[in-house]
C-alpha positions as CSV (number, residue, x, y, z in Angstrom):
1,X,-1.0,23.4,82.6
2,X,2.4,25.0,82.7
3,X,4.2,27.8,81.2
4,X,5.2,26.0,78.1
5,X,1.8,24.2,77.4
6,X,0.6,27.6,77.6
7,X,3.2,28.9,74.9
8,X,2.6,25.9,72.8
9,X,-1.2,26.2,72.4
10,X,-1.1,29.8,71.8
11,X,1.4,29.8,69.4
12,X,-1.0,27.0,67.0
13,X,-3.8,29.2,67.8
14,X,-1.9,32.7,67.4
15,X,-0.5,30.7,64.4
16,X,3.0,32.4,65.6
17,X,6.1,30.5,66.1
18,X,6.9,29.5,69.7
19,X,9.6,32.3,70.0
20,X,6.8,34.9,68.8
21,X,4.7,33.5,71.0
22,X,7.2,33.7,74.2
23,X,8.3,37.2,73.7
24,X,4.5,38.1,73.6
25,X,3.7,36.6,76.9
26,X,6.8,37.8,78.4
27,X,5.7,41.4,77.8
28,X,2.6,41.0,78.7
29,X,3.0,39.2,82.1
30,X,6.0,42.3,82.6
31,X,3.3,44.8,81.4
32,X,0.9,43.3,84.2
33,X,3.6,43.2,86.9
34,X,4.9,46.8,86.5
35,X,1.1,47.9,86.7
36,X,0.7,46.3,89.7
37,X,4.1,47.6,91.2
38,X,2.7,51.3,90.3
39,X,-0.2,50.3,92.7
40,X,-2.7,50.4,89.9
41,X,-5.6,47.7,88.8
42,X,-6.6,46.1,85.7
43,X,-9.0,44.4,84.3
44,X,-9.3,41.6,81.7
45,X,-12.6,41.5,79.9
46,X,-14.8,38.3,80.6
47,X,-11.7,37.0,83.2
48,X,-11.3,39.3,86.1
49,X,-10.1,42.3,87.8
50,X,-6.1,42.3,89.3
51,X,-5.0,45.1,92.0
52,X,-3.2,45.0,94.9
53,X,-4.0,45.8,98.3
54,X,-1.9,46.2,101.8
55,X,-2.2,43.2,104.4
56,X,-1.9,44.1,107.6
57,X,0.8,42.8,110.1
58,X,-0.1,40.2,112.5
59,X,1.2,37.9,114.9
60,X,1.7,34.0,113.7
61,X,3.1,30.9,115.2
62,X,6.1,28.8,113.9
63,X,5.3,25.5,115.2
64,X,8.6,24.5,114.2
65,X,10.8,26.5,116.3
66,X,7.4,26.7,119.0
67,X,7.9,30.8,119.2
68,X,5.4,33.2,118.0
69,X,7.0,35.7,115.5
70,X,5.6,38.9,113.6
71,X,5.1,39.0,110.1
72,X,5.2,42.6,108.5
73,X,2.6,44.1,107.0
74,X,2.9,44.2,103.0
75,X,1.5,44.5,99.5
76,X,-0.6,41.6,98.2
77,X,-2.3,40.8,94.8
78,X,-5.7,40.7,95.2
79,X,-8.1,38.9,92.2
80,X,-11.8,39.2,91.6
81,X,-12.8,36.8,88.8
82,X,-15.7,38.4,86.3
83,X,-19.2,37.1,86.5
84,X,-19.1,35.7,83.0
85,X,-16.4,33.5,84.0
86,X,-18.3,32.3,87.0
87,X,-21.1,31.8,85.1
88,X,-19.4,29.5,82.7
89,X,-17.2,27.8,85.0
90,X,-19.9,26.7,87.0
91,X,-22.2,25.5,84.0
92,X,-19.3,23.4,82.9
93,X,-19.4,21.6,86.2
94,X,-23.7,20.8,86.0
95,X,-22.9,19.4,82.4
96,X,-20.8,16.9,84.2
């Protein structure tokens, strides 16, 4: 599903117009991202729990150029998804 799908489907649900409905999701994804910059988690009820958390750095090969190079250590997002979500993800799939 992509971005606009999204934004189309939530702005019949939300019954909001679509440029409502993008401005909402705009601040929200911004409100998400700056939390995460801050080094800070979250966590949305019945979906999951976003942080971030520091990846080492390592050695890796480029198979193109055939030399091994080192990639930095740096700042990932890290997500947890919530047991409920589990749960009804994977009763979804035995009703199949």
């Amino acid at each position: 599903m992509t971005t606009q799908e999204v934004l189309k489907r939530l702005s019949v649900r939300l019954q909001r117009s679509f440029r409502e409905t993008r401005d909402i999701y705009a601040n929200c994804t911004q409100l998400f991202r700056d939390h995460l910059k801050a080094g800070n988690s979250f966590t949305i009820p019945n979906w999951g729990t976003f942080g971030t958390t520091r990846r080492a750095g390592r050695q890796a090969y480029n198979p193109h150029y055939k030399k091994t190079i080192t990639l930095p250590a740096r700042q990932v997002v890290v997500y947890k998804n919530a047991a409920s979500l589990k749960k009804a993800i994977n009763e979804a799939r035995h009703e199949q």
